[in-house]
Backbone bond lengths (Angstrom), bond angles and torsions (degrees), N, CA, C in turn:
res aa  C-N    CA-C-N  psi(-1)  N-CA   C-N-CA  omega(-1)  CA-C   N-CA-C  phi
1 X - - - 1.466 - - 1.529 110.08 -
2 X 1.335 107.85 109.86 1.768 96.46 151.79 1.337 121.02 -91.45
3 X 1.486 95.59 162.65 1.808 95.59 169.34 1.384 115.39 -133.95
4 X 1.424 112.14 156.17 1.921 112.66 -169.17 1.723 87.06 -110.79
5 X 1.045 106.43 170.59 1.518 124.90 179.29 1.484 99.72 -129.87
6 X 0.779 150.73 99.06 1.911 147.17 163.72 1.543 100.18 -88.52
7 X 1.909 99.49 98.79 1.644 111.38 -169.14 1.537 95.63 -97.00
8 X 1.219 143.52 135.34 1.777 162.14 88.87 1.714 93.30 10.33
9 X 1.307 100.72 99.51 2.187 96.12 172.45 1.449 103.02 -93.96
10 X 1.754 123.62 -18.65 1.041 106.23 -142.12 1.578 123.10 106.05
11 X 1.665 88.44 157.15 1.803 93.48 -179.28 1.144 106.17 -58.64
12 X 1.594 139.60 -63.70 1.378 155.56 -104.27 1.755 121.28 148.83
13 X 1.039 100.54 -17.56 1.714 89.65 -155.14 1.742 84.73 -110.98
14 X 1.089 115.82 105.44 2.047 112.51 175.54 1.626 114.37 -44.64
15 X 1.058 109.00 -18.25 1.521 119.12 164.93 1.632 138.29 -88.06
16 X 1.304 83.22 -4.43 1.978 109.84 138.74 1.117 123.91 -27.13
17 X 1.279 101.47 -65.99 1.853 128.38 -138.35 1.684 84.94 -60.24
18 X 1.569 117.34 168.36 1.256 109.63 -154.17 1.690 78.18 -120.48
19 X 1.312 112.33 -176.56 1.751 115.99 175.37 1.759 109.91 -57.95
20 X 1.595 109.14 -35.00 1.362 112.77 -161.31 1.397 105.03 -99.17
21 X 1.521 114.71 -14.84 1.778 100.15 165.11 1.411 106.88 -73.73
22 X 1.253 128.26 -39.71 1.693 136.16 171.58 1.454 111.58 -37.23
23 X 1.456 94.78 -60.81 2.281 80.83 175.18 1.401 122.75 -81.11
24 X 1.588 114.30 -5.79 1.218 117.51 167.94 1.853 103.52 -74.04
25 X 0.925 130.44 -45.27 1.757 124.37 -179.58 1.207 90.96 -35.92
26 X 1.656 105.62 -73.13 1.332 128.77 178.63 1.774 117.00 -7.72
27 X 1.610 125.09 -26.01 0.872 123.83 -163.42 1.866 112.27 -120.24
28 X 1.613 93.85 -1.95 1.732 85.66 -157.87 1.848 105.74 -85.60
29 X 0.574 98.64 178.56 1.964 102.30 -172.55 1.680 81.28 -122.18
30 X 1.354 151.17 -44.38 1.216 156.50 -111.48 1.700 109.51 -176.38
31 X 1.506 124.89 121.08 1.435 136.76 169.79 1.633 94.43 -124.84
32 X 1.548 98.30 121.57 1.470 111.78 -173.38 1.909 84.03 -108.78
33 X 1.474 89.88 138.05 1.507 98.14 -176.30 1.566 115.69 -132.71
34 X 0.978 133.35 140.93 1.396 138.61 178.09 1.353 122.12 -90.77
35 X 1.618 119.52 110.98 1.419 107.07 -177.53 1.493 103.75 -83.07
36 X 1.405 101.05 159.72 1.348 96.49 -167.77 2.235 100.76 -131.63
37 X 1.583 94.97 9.36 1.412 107.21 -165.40 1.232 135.43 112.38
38 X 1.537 137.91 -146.85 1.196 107.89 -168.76 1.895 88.96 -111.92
39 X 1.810 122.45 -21.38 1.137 122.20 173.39 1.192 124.90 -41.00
40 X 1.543 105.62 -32.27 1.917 109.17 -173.17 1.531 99.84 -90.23
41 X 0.979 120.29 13.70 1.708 109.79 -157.26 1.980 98.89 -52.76
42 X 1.201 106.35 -36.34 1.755 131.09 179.58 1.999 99.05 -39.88
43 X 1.182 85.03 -53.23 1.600 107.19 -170.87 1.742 97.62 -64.73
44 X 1.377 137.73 -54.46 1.096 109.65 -163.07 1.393 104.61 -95.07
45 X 1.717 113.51 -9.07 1.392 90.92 150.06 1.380 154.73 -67.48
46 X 1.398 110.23 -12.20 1.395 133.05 152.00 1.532 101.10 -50.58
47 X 0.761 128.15 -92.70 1.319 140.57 165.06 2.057 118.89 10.48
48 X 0.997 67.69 -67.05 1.717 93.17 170.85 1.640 127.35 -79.73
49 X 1.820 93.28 -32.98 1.738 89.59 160.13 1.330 121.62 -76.36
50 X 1.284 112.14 -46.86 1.344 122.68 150.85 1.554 119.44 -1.00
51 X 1.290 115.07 -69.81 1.353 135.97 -168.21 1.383 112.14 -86.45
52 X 1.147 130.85 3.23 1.442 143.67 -135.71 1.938 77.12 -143.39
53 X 0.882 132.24 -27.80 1.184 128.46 -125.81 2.169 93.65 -119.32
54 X 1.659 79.04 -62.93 1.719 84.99 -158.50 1.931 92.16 -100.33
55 X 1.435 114.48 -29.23 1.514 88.67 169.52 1.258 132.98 -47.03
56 X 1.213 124.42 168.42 1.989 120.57 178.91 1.351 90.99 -89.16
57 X 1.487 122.16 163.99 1.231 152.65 -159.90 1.938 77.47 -89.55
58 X 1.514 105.27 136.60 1.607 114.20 159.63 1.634 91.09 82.13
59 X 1.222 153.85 -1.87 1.390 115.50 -176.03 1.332 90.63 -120.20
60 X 1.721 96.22 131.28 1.351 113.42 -176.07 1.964 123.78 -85.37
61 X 1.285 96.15 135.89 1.625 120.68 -179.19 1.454 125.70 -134.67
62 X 1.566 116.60 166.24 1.372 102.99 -167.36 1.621 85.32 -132.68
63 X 1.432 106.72 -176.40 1.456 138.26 -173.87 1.775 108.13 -127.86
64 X 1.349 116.75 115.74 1.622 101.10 169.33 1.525 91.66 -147.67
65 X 1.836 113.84 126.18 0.669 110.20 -171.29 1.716 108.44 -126.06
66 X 1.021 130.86 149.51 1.493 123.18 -170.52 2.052 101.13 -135.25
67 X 1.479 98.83 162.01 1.124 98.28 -173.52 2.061 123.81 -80.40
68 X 1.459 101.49 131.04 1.305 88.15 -169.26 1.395 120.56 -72.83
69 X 1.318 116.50 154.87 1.789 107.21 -178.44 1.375 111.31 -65.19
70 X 1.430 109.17 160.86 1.612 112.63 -171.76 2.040 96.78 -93.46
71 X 1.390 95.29 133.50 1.252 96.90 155.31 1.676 137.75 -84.22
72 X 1.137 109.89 172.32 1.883 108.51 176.23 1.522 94.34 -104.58
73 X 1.313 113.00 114.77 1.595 121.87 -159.39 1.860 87.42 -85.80
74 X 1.335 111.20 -24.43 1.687 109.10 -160.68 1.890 92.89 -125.71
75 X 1.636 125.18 72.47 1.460 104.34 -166.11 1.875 97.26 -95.39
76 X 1.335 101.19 -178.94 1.642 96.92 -179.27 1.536 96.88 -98.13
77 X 1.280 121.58 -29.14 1.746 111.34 161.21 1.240 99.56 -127.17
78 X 1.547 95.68 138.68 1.473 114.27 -169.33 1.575 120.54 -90.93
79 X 1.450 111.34 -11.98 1.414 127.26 179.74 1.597 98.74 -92.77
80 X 1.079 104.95 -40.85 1.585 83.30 167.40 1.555 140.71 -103.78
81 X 1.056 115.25 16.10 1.270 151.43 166.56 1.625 87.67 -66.91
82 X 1.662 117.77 -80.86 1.350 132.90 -161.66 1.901 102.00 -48.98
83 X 1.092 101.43 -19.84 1.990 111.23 -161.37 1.702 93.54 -92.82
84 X 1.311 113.18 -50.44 1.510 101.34 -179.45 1.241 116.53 -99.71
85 X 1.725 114.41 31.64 1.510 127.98 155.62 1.399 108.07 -77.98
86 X 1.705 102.42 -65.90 1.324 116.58 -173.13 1.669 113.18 -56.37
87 X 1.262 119.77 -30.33 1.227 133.76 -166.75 2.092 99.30 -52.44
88 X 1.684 82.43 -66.61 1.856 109.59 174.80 1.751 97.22 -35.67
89 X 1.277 110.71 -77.53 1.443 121.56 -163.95 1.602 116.08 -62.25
90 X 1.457 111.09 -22.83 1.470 103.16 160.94 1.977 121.14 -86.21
91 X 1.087 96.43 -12.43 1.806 99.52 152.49 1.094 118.13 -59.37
92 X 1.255 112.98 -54.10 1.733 125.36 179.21 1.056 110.88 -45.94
93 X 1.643 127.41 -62.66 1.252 157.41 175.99 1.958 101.12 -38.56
94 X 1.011 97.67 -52.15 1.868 108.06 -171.67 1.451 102.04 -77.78
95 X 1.278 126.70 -38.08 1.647 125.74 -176.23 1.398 103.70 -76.30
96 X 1.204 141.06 -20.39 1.359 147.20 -166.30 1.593 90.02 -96.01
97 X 0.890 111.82 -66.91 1.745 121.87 -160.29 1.927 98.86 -63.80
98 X 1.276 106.32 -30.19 1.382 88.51 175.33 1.628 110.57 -106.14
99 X 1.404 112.77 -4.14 1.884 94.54 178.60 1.781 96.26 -102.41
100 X 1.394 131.51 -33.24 1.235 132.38 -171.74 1.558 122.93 -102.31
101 X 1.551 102.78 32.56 1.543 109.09 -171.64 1.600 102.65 -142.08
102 X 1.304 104.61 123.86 1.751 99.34 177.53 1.667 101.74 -98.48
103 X 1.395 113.76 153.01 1.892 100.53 169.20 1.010 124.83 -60.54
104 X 1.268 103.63 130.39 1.767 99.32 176.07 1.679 103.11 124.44
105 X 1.330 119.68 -18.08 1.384 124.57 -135.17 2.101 96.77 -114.89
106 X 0.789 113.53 154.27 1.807 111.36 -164.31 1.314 80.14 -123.53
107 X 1.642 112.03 129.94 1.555 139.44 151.34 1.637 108.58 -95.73
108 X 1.635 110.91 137.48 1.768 107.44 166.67 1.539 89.58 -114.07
109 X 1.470 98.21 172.53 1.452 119.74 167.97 1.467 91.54 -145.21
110 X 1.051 76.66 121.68 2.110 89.52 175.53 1.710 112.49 -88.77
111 X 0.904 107.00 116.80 1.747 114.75 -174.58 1.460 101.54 -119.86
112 X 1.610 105.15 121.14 1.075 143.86 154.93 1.606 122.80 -17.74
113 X 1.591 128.96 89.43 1.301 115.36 -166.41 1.650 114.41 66.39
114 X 1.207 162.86 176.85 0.751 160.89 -85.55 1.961 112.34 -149.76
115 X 1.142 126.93 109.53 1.394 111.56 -166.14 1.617 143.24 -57.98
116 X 1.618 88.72 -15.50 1.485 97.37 -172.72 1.921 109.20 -91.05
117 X 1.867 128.09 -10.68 1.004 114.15 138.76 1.362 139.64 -121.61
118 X 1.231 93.56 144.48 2.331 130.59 175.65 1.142 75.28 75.10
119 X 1.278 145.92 85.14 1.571 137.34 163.09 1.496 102.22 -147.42
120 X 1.163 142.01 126.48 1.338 154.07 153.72 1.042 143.40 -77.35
121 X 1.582 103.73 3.58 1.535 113.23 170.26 1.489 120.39 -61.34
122 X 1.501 108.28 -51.75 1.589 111.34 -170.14 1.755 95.86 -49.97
123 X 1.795 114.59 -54.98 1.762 103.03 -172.27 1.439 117.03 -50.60
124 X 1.327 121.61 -14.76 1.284 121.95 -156.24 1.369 101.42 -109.68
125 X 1.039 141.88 -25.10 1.311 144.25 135.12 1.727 126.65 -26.55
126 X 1.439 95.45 -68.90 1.203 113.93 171.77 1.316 114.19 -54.51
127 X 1.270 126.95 -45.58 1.649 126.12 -167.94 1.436 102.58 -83.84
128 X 1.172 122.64 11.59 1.837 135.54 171.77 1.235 76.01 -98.91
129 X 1.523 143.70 -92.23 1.165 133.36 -108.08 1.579 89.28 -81.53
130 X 1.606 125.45 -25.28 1.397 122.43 -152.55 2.159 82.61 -82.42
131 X 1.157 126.81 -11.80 1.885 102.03 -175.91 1.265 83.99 -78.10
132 X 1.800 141.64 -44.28 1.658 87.01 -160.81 1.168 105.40 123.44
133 X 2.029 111.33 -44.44 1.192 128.32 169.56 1.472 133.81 -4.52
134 X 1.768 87.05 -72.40 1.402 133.11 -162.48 1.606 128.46 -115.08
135 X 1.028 120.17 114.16 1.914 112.43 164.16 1.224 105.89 -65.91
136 X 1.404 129.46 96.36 1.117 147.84 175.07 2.022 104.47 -127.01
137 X 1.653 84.02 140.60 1.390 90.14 174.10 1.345 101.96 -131.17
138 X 1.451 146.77 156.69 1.162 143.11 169.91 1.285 101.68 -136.83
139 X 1.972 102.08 151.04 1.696 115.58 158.01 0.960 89.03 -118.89
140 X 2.052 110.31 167.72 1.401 135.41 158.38 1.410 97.36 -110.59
141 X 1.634 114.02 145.47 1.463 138.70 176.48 1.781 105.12 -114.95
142 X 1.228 95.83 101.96 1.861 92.31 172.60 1.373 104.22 -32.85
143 X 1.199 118.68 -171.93 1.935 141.83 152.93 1.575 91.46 -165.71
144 X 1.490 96.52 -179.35 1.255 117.55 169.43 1.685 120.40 -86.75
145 X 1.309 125.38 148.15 1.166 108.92 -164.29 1.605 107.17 -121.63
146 X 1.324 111.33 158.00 1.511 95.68 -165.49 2.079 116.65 -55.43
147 X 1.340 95.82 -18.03 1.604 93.16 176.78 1.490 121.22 -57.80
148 X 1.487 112.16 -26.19 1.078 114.21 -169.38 1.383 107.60 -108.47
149 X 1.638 121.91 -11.31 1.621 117.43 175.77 2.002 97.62 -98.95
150 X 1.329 123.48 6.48 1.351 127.72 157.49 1.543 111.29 -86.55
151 X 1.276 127.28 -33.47 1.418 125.32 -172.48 1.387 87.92 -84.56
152 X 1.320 131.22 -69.31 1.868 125.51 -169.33 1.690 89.48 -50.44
153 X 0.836 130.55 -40.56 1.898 103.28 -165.88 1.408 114.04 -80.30
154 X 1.669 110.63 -12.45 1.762 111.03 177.95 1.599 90.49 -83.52
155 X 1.423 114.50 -34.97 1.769 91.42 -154.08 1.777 104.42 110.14
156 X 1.307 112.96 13.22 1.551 98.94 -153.48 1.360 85.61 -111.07
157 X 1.754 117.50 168.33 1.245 123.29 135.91 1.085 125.87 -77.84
158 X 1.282 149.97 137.29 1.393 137.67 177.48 1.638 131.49 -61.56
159 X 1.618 93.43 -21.32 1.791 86.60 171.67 1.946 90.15 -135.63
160 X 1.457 88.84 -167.40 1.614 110.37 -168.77 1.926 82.82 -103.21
161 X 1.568 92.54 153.66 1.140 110.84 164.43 1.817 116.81 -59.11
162 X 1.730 92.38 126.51 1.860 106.53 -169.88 1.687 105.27 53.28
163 X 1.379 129.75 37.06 1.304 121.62 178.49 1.643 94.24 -132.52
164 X 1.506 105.58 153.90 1.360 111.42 -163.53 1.706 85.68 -102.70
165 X 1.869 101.13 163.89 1.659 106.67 169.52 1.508 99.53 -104.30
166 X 0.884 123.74 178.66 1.529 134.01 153.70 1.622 109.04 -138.81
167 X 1.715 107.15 139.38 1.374 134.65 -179.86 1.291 103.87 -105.81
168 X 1.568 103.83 106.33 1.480 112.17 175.49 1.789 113.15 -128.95
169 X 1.712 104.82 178.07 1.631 100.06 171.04 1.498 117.24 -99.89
170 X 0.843 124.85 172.99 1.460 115.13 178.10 1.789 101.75 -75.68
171 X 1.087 126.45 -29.21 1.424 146.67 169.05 1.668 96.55 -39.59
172 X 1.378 121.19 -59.07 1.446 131.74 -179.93 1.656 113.37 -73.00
173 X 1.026 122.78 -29.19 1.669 125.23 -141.20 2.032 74.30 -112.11
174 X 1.525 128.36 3.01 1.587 103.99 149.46 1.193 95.27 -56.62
175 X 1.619 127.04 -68.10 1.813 122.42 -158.53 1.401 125.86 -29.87
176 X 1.097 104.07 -18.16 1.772 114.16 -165.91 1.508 114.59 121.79
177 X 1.391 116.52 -172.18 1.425 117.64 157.73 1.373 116.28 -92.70
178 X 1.323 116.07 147.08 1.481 110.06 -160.08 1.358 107.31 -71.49
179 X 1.575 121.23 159.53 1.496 136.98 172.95 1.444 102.97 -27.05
180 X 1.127 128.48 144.76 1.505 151.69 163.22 1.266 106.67 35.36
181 X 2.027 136.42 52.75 0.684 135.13 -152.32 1.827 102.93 -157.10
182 X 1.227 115.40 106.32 1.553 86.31 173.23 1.371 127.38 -145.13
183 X 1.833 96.16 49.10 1.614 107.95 170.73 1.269 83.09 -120.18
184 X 1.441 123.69 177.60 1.428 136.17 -153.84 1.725 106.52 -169.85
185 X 1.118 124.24 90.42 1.418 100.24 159.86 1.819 127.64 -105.54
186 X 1.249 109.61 132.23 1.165 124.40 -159.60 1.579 145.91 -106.77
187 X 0.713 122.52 60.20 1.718 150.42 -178.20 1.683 117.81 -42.28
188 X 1.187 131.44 130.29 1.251 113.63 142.12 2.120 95.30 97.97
189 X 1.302 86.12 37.22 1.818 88.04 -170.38 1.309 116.49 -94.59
190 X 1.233 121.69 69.80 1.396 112.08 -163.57 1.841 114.83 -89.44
191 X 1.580 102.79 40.79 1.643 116.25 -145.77 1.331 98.82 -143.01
192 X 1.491 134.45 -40.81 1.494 121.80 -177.50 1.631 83.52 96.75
193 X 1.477 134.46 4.46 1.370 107.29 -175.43 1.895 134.59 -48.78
194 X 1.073 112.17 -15.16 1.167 125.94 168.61 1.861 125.66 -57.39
195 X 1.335 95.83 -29.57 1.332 116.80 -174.06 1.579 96.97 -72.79
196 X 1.095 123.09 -28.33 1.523 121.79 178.48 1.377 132.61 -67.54
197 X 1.375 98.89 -3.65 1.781 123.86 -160.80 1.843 92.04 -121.11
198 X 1.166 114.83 -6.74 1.520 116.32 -169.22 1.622 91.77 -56.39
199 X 1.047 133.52 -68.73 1.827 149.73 -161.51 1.574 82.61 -35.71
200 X 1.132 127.85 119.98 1.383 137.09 138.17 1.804 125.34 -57.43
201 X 1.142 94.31 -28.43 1.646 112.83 -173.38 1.485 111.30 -68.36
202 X 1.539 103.52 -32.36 1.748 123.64 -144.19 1.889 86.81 -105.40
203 X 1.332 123.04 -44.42 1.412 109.34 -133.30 1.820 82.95 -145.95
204 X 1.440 126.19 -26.71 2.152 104.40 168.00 1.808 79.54 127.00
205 X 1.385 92.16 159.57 1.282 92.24 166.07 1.926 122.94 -85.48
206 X 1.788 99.77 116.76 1.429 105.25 -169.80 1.820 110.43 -93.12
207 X 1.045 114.96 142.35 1.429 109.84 156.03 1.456 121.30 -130.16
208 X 1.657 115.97 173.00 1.719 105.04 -142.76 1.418 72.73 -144.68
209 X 1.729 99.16 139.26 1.352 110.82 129.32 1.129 149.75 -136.46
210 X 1.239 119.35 127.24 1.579 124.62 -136.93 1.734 117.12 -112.25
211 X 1.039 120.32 114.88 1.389 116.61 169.54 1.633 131.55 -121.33
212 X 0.895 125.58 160.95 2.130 123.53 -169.62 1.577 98.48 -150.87
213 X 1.192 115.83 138.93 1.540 121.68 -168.28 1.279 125.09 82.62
214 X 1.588 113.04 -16.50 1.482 107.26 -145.47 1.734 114.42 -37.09
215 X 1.442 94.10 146.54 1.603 90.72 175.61 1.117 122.21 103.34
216 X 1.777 114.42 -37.14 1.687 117.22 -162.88 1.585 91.43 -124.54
217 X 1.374 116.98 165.87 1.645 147.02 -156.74 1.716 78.58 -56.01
218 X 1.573 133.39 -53.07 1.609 120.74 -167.67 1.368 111.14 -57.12
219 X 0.964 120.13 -58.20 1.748 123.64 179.06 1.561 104.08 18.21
220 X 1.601 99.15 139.72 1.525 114.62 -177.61 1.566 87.42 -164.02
221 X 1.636 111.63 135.13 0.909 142.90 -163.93 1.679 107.39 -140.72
222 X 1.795 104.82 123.42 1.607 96.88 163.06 1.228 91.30 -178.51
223 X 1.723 94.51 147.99 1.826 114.05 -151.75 1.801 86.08 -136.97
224 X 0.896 72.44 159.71 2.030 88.88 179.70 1.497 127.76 157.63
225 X 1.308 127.30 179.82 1.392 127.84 167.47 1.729 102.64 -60.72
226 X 0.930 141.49 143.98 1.022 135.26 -163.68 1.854 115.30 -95.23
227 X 1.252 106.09 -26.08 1.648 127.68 168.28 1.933 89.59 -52.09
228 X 1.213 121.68 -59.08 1.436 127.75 -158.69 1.893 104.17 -72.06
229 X 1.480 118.21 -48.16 1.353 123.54 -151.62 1.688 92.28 -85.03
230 X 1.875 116.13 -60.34 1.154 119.38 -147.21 1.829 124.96 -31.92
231 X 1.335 95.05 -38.63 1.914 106.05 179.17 1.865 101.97 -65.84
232 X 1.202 112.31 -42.18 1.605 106.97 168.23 1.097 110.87 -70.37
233 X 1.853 136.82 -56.75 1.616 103.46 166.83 1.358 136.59 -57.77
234 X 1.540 130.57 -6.69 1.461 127.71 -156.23 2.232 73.91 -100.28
235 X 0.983 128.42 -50.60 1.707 129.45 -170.62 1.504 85.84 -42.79
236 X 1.515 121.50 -75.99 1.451 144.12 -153.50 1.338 106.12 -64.41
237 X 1.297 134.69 -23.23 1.334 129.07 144.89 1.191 125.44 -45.50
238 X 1.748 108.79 -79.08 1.241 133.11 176.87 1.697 111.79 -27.02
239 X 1.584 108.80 -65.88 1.645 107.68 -166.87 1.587 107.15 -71.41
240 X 1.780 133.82 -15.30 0.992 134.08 169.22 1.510 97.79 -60.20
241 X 1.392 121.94 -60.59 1.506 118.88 -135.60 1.826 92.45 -77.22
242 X 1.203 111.69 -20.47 1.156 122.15 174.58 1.792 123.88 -68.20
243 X 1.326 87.58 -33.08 1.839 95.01 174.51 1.703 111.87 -87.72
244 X 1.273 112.39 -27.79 1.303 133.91 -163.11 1.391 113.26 -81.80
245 X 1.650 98.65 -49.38 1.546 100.39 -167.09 1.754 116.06 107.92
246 X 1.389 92.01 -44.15 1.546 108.70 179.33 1.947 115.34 -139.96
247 X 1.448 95.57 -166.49 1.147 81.38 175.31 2.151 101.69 177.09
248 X 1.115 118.28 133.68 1.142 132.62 -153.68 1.705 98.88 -123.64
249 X 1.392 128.14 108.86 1.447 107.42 179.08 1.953 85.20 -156.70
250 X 1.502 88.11 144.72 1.900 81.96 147.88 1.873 102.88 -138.85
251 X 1.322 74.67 -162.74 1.560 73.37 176.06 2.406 108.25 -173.50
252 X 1.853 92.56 149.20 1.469 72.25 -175.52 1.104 98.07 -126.12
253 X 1.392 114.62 152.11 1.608 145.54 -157.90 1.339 97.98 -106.24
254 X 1.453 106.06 152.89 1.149 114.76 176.30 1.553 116.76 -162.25
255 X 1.486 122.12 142.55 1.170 119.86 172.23 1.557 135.82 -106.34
256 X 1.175 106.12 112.81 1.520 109.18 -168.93 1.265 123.90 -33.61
257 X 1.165 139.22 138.64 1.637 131.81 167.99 1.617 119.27 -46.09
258 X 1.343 110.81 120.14 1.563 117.00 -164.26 1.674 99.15 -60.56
């Protein structure tokens, strides 16, 4: 039997990690890692401080990292685009697990913020264990997820008293804000969708709070009526993603009391 660990690191900050992702490191023989190019290089150094960080002094582990599949950043269907992503990356997943894994032996994959959201590891796991292939066993390790290391860095609560939030993509939040709903948290914006809600006239008075890096030395933070901020976050994106290469941010919306 092998077993995978799918650990929650956190937004950014290695001091995230919760008590129970710590003894889970604690356990892996193997951290299977995804290159993602030379833009993330930031990313697998997290990764590595991480490990540098919360393992015990003397217990030995390895690093194997393989190249991640390329996505279609612009596909004409987007659900299946996402299906013959995962498809690629659970190959990856099976060539690793069977040339760099002895029985007996525990692999982690460290996932970014928290595994159970916009994350595809747990399916991709699972759809290994469902061929049959493999004696594979897997756990999931919470983390913190950037929704909740964006609300601790504003100071905010995330919803209004007796009012529900909703977790959406910027992909979704063209539609509007959902029915009888008017906090929003928002992930996965590779669109400026927020900028569409700027018109006070069109859509109530909105305010945003917005974060990129959270967690790590880049961090940029800015909250406001959203009519006033949005042209400073869409700049403050832009010249990050431009220095960076990439760029990691969400942000939650909200609608003022009518």
């Amino acid at each position: 039997m092998k077993t995978i660990l799918i650990i929650g690191i956190g937004a950014g900050d290695p001091d995230y990690l919760t008590v129970q992702a710590v003894k889970a490191l604690n356990r892996v023989d193997v951290f299977f890692l995804m290159d993602k190019g030379p833009a993330k290089t930031k990313l697998r150094g997290l990764r590595e401080e991480i490990c540098r960080r919360h393992i015990a002094p003397g217990r030995q582990y390895r690093l194997v990292e393989a190249p991640s599949p390329p996505r279609d950043t612009r596909p004409a269907d987007y659900l299946a685009s996402v299906d013959e992503l995962n498809a690629a990356k659970q190959a990856v997943f099976e060539r690793m697990i069977e040339s760099e894994m002895k029985d007996g032996e525990t692999a982690g994959i460290l996932v970014w913020g928290d595994p159970m959201l916009y994350d595809s590891t747990i399916r991709n796991i699972e759809a290994l264990v469902a061929t049959g292939r493999h004696a594979i066993g897997y756990e999931v390790i919470p983390g913190i997820t950037a929704v909740q290391a964006l609300a601790a860095r504003h100071r905010i609560p995330l919803n209004r008293i007796a009012e529900p939030v909703a977790l959406t993509t910027g992909r979704k939040l063209t539609d509007g804000f959902p029915a009888d709903i008017d906090s929003v948290a928002v992930l996965l914006d590779g669109e400026d969708t927020y900028r569409r809600f700027a018109n006070a006239e069109a859509y109530g008075d909105v305010e945003i709070y917005w974060g990129a890096y959270l967690g790590t030395p880049d961090e940029i933070l800015i909250s406001g009526r959203l009519s006033d901020v949005a042209d400073e976050i869409h700049r403050r994106r832009h010249e990050a993603r431009q220095a960076n290469g990439w760029i990691m941010d969400t942000y939650l919306m909200r609608r003022r009391p009518r």
